[in-house]
C-alpha positions in Angstrom: 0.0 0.0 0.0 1.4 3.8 -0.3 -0.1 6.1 2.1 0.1 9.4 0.4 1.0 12.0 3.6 -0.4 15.1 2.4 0.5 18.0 4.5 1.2 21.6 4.9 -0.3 24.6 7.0 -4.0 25.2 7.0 -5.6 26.8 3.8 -3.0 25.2 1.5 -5.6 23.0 -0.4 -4.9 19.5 1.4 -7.8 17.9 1.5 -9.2 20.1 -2.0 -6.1 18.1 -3.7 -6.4 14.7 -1.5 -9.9 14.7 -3.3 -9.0 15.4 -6.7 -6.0 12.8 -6.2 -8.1 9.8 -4.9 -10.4 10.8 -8.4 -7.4 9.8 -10.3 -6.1 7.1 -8.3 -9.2 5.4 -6.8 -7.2 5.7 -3.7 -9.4 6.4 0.1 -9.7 9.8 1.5 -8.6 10.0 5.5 -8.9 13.4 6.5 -7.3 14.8 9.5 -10.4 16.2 10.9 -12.3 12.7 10.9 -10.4 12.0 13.9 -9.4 15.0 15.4 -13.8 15.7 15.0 -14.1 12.5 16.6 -11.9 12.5 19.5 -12.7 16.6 19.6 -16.2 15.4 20.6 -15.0 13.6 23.8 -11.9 15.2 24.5 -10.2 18.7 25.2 -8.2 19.6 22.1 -4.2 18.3 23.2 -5.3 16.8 26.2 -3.4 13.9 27.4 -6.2 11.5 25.9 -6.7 13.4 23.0 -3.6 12.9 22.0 -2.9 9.3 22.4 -6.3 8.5 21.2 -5.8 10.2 18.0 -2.6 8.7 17.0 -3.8 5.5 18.2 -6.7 5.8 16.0 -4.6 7.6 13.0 -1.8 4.4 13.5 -4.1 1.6 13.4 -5.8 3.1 10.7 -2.6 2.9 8.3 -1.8 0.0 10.0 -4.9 -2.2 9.1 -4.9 -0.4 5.5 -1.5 -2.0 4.9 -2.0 -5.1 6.2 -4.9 -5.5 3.6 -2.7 -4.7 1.5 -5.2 -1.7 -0.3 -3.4 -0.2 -3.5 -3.3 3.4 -1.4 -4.3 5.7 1.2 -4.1 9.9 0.9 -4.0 11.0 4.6 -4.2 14.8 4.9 -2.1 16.1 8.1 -1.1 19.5 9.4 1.2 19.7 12.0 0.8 20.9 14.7 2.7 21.0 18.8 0.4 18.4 19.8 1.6 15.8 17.7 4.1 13.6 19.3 8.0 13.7 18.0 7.9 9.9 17.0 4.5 10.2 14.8 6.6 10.3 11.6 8.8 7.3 12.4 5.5 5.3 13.9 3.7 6.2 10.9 6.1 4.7 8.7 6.8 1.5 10.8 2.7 1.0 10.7 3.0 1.0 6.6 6.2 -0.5 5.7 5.6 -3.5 8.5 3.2 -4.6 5.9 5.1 -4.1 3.2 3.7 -0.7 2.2 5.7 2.5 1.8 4.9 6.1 2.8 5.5 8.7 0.3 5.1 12.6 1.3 4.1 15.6 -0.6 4.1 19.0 1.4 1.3 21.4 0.2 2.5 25.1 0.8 1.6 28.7 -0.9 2.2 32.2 -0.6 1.4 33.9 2.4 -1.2 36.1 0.8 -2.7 33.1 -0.8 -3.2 31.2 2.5 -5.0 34.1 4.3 -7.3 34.3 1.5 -8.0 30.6 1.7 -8.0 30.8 4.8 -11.2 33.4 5.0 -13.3 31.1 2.2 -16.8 30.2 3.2 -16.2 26.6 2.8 -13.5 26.5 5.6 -16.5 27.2 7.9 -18.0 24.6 9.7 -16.0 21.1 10.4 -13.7 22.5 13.1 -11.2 23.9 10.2 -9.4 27.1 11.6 -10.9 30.1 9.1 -9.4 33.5 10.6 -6.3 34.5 9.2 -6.1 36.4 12.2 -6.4 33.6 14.2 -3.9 31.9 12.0 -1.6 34.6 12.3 -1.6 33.9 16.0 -1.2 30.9 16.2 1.6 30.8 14.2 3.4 33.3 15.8 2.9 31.3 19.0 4.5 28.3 17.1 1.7 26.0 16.7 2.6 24.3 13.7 5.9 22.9 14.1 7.3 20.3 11.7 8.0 16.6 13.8 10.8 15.8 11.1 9.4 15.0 8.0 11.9 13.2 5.7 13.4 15.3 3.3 12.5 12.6 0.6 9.5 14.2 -0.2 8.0 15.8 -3.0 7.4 20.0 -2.2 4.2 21.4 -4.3 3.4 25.0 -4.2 0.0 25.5 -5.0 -0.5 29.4 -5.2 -1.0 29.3 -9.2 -2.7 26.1 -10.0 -6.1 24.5 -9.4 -6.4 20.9 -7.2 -6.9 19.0 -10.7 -3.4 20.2 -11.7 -2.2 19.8 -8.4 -3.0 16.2 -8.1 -2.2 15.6 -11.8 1.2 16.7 -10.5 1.6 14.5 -7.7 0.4 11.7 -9.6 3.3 12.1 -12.1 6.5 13.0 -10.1 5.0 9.9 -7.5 4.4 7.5 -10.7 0.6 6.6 -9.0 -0.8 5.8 -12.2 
């Protein structure tokens, strides 16, 4: 299996792309906020058993999706100073035990851009952060630090070019199809 880790800040177009991707590769959709929604519902945001339950939840996930061996998985992830240091290197043991691989692609455009996406309408609603003020914040306060990703990964910027292109991209330089 190849669990495609798409991720970047909020607003870049992760899970706009991870959609137009699976439309050209038949692969699954698992979106960050399926879990963090889900566990959100019970738990305080970065609380101790927010925390372990998501991973757990996000691990076992890739885990069982390798071991049956599905062609691929597109798992959209920001980062953020709740998620543990080993996530990464967990994340890849969970695919690769089963004979999968993990290939990443980091979303990221201009600053501008993001605030703009950041303010659409159809960030509202499903727990998405959709103030660029409050983005600005945050990131200022270093919420979204990077755990490590490997620097084997593909970089997209996708200020200029539509999600279609975007995954048409990814789909070529990752040889999906």
């Amino acid at each position: 299996m190849k669990l495609i880790f798409l991720h970047g800040l909020p607003g870049v177009g992760k899970l706009t792309v991870a959609r137009a991707l699976s439309e050209l590769t038949g692969f699954g959709v698992f979106h960050n906020h399926l879990t963090v929604d889900l566990v959100g519902a019970v738990f305080e945001f970065g609380s101790p058993p927010f925390v372990e339950l998501r991973e757990m939840i996000w691990l076992e996930v890739f885990s069982r999706a390798a071991e049956a061996q599905l062609g691929g998985l597109i798992f959209t992830f920001a980062f953020d100073r709740t998620v543990r240091g080993d996530f990464i290197e967990r994340t890849r043991e969970a695919v690769e035990s089963s004979g999968g691989e993990v290939l990443f692609v980091e979303l990221r455009c201009s600053p501008e851009e993001l605030e703009r996406r950041i303010e659409q309408p159809s960030r509202r609603g499903g727990g998405k952060l959709n103030s660029a003020g409050w983005f600005r914040e945050l990131s200022e306060a270093g919420a979204f630090v990077d755990p490590g990703i490997p620097a084997e990964r593909l970089v997209l910027d996708t200020t200029g070019i539509d999600a279609p292109d975007a995954a048409r991209l990814i789909v070529g330089e990752l040889g999906l199809k």
